[in-house]
N, C-alpha and C positions, 0 to 999 in steps of 0.2 A: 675808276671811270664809271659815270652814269650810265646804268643799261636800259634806262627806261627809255620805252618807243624804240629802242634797237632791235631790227631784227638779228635772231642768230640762227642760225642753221645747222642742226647736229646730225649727223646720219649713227644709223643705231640706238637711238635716243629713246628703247621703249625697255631697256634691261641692262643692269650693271652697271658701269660708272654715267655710262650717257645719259639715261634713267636720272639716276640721281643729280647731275649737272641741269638738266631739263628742270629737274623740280628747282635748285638752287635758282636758277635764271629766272621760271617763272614770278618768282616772287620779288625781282626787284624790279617788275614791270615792263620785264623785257619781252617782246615778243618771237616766241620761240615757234618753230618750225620743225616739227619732229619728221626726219627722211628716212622711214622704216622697210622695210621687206615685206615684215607681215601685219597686215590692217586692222588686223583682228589683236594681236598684241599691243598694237600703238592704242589704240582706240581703248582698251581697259587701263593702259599704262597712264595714258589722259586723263580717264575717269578719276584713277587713283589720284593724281597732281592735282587736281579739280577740287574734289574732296579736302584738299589740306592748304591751297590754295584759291579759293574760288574766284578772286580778282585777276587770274591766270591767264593768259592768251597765248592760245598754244592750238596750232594747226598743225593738220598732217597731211603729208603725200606720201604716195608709194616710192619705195625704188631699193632696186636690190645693184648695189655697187658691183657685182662679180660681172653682171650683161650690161656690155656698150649701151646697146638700144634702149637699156633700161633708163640708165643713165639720162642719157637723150630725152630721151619724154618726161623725167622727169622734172629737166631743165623748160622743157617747152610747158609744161603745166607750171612752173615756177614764173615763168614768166606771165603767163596769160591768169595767174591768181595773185600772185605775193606782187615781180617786179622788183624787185630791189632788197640788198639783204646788205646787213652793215659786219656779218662776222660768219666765217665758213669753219663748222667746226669736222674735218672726216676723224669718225670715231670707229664705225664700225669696222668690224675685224674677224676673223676666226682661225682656231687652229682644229684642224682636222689630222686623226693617221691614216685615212685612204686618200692615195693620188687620184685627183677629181679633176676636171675640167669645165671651162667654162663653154657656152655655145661655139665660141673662136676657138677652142684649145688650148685657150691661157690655164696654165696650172691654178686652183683655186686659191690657193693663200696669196700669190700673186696678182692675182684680178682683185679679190677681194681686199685686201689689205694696200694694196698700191695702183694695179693700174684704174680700175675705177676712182676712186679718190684724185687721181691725175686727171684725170677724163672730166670730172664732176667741178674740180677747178677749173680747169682750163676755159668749160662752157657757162661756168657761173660768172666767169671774171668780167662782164661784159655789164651785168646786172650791180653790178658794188655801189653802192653810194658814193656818189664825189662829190660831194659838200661835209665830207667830213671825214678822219681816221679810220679807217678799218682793217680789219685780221682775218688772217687764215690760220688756224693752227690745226696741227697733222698730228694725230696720238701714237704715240712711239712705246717702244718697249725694250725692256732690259735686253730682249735677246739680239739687239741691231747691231750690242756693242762684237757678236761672236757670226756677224752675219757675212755674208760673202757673194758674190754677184760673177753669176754665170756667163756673162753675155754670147759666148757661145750655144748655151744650151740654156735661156732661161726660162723655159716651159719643162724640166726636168721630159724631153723628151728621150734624150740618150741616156743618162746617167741615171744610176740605180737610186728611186726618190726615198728623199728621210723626211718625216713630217718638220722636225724640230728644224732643221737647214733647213727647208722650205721656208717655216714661217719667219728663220732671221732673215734669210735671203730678203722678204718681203718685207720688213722690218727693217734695214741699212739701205734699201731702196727706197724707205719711207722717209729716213732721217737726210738722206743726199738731198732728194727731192727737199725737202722744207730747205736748206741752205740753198741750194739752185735756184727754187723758187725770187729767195730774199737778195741774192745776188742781181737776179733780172726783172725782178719791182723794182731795186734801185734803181738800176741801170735804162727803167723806161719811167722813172719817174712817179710812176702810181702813188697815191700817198696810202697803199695798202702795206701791211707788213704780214711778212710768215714769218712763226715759232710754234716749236713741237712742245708736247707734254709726255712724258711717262708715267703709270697709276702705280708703278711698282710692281709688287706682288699683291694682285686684287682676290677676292676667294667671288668672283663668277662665277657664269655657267659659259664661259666662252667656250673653256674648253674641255668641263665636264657632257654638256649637251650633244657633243661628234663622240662623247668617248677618250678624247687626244688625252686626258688629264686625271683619267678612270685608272685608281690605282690595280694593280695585278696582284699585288703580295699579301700576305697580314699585316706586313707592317704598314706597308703603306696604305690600306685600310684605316688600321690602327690610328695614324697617321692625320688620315686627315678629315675623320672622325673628332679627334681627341684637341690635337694640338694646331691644325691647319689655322684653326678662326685665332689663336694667338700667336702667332708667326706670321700671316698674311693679314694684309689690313681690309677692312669691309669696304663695300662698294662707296658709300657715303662718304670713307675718310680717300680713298682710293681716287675718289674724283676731285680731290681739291687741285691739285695740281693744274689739270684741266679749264678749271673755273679760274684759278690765277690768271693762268694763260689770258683766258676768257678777257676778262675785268679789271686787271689791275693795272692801276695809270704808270708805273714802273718799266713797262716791258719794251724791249726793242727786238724788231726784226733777227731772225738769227737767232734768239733765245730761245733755251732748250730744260725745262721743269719736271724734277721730280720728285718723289720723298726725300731727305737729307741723312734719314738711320743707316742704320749698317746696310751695308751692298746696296743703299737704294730700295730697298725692301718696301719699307712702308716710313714715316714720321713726317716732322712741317715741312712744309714745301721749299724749297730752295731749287738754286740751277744745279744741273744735274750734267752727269759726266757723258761724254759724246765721242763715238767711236772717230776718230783724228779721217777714218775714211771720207766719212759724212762731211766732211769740211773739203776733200780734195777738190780741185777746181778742175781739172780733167775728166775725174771720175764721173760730175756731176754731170758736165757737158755729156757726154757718152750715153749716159744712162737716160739723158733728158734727153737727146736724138735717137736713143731706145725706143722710150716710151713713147712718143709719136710716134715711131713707126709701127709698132703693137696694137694702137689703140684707132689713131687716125687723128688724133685729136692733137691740134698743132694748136699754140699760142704762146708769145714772148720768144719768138724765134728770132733766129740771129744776134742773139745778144751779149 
């Protein structure tokens, strides 16, 4: 698929796979939309894309996906600048080991990883281009397939909190959501589609930067010093997945991308294996009358 004169929309897009998806995009004339946290990262991250791309178009606005309100303004600055956007990519993510919260009390791998990104859809969907195809795709990760969903307690308010459940938790919330999503674009017609991507095993700094992924031992020192950069695949190869998603005239709604090597780790892109939850049509319902209630943010109701 042509990406020239497309807008795409990446949130996280100044480090890690987003970063390098930004640069890929920039360069086939696409016009990219960097949705960062920090202004200051985006703005050298640009430089840099600039530098190796200088025919590049590539804008930034603030927004930090964990605050509703953030959210919100930055929809309202979307609209009063940009207007119209043809591909919504929620990328940004984090895994942290202290139980954090958001200004609401949303536990933070929870706001950050899903309800923002629900929140960030929901009030973009209004802005999509309808003169022509376009996508949403939701970055997923291996851990969705071991993840589980509280809805009694899903602010780990009662329950003794674990980073790692946390971030599946957020994670199989993420992957239900992108099927729910695609079930109720068809169901109202849109000629928008949603499909998830997984980077695999990335070497970031997602989740060296909180600490979450700071080995304790010598081995695991040793570890990931030594061996980590050949076991886990670089940002660069890490984000193709993503970019398929992105670009490739192939794809249907409901599709779900990611390395093909062993466990999914890293290698060429292919569909990728999807926790049977994520597909439940109960499940999805529930969690999507969840999510509005959580966030405030209602759209494609009743469907």
């Amino acid at each position: 698929m042509s990406l020239s004169n497309k807008t795409v929309v990446i949130t996280g897009a100044n480090s890690g796979i987003g970063y390098e998806a930004t640069l890929k995009l920039a360069a086939t004339g696409a016009r990219v939309l960097m949705a960062c946290r920090s202004m200051d990262k985006a703005e050298k991250a640009r430089s840099t894309i600039l530098s190796q791309v200088p025919e590049g178009k590539i804008d930034i606005l603030p927004v930090d996906v964990s605050e509703l309100s953030s959210v919100e303004d930055f929809v309202k600055s979307f609209a009063e600048q940009i207007g119209e956007l043809d591909i919504l990519v929620n990328n940004a993510g984090i895994v942290t080991p202290m139980l954090s919260r958001n200004s609401m009390g949303h536990e933070l791998h929870l706001a950050t990883n899903y309800l923002g990104p629900f929140a960030l859809t929901g009030r973009l969907l209004p802005y999509f281009n309808k003169r022509a195809p376009t996508r949403i795709i939701n970055i997923g990760s291996l851990a969705h397939r071991f993840g589980k969903f509280d809805f009694e307690d899903p602010n780990w308010d009662k329950t003794k909190f674990n980073h790692w459940k946390a971030y599946a938790r957020s994670k199989i919330a993420t992957a239900s959501f992108t099927m729910e999503l695609h079930r109720r674009l068809q169901k109202n017609g849109a000629d928008i589609i949603s499909l998830g991507a997984h980077p695999g095993f990335a070497a970031t700094d997602v989740g060296t930067k909180t600490g979450a992924t700071t080995p304790k031992t010598a081995f695991g020192k040793w570890y990931q010093g030594k061996l980590e950069s050949w076991i886990v695949a670089l940002p660069v190869h890490a984000a193709e997945p993503m970019v398929h998603a992105i670009s490739a005239d192939d794809v249907v709604g409901g599709d779900y991308y990611g390395p093909t090597g062993l466990f999914e780790i890293k290698g060429k892109t292919g569909k990728a294996r999807m926790n049977p939850l994520a597909s439940d049509i109960e499940f999805g319902r529930r969690l999507w009358a969840t999510s509005e209630s959580l966030t405030g943010v209602r759209f494609l109701s009743g469907l």
